[in-house]
C-alpha positions as CSV (number, residue, x, y, z in Angstrom):
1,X,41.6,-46.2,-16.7
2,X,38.3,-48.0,-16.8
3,X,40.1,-51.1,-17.6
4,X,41.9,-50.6,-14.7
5,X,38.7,-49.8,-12.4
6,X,37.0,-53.1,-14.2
7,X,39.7,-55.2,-13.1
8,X,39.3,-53.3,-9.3
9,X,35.7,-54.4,-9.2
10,X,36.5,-57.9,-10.4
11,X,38.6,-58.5,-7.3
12,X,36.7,-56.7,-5.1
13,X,33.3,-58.9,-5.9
14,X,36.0,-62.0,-6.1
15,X,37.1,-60.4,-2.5
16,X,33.3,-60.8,-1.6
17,X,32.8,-64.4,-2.6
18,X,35.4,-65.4,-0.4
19,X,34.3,-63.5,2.8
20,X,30.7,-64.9,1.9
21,X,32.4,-68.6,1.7
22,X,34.4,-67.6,5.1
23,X,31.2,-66.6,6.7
24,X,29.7,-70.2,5.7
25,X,32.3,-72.2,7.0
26,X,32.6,-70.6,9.9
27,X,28.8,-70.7,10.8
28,X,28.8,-74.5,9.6
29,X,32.0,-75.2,11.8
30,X,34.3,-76.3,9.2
31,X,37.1,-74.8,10.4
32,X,39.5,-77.2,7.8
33,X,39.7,-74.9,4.8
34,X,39.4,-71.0,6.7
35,X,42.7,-70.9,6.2
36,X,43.2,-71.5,2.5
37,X,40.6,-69.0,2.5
38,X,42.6,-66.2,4.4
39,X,45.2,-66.6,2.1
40,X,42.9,-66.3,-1.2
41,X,41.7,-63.2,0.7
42,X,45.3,-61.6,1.6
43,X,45.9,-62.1,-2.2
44,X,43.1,-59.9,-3.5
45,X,44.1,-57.5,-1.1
46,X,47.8,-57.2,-2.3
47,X,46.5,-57.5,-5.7
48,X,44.2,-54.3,-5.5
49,X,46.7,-52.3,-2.9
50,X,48.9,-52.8,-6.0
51,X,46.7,-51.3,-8.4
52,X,46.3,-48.6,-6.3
53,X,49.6,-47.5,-5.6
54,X,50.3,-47.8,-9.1
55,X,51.1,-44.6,-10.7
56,X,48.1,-43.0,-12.3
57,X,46.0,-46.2,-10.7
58,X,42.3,-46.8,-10.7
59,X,40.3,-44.0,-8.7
60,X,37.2,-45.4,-7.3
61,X,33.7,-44.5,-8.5
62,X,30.7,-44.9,-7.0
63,X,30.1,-48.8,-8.3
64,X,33.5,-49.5,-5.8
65,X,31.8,-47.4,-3.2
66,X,28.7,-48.9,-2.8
67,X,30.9,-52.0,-3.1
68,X,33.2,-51.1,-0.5
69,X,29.7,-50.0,1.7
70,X,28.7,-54.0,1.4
71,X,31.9,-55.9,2.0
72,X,32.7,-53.5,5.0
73,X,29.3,-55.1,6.9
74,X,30.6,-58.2,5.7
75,X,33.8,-57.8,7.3
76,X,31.8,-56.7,11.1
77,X,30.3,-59.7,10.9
78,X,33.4,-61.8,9.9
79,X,35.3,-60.1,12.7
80,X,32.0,-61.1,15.0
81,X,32.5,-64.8,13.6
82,X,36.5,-65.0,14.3
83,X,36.2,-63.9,18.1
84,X,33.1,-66.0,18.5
85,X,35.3,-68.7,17.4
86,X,38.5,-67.6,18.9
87,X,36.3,-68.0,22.3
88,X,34.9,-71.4,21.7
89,X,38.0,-72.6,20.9
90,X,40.1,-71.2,23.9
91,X,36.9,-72.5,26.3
92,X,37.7,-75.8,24.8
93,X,41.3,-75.6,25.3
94,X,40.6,-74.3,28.9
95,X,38.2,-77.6,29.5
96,X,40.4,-80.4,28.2
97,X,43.2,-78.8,30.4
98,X,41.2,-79.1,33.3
99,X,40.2,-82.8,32.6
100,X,43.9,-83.6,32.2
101,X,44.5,-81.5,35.5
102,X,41.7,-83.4,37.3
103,X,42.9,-86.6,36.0
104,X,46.0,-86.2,37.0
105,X,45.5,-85.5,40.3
106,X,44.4,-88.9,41.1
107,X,46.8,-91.3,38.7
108,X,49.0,-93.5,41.2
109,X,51.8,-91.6,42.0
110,X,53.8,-94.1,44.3
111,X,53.7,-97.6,43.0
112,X,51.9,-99.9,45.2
113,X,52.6,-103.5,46.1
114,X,49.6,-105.8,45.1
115,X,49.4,-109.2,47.3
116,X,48.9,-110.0,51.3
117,X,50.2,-107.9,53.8
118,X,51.8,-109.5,56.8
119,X,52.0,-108.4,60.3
120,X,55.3,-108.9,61.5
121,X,54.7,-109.2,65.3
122,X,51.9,-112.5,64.6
């Protein structure tokens, strides 16, 4: 049973170090490896639902309490990060379609004939 509460902990701090990593990268702006992250993170999360939906699984103490306490703040401020994000990038998305809009307003539409123009009654 304690084995089994161990082996909780161990991917709940593992759990941690990835938020803490997620956190980083999206406060640098390296958005190129969130998602490996999201799935290292979905994987501790199957991992322990498992163990506790196991038969007889490990019952949590107050070490995966308090633990629980600090990854839940951590996860507020992740979901702060990902809409913060999620806004800059559909402001972005919003800007370069209006650039494109704008310049397509003015691209030549009808071909025009470059040369000397001729007035026929002359």
């Amino acid at each position: 049973m304690s084995g089994e509460i161990e082996e909780k902990l161990a991917q709940l701090r593992r759990f941690g170090s990835i938020s803490d990593k997620l956190l980083e990268a999206l406060s640098n702006g390296s958005n190129e490896n969130v998602a490996s992250l999201l799935e290292e993170r979905d994987a501790c999360i199957s991992f322990i639902s498992g163990l506790d939906k196991e038969p007889g699984g490990p019952f949590t103490d107050g070490r995966v309490e308090l633990l629980l306490k600090e990854l839940s703040a951590k996860e507020k401020e992740l979901n702060s990060r990902f809409k913060e994000t999620l806004r800059k990038m559909s402001r972005n998305i919003r800007d370069v379609r209006q650039e494109q809009y704008v310049t397509k307003q003015y691209d030549d539409w009808m071909p025009a004939n470059e040369g000397y123009f001729y007035d026929k009654k002359s």
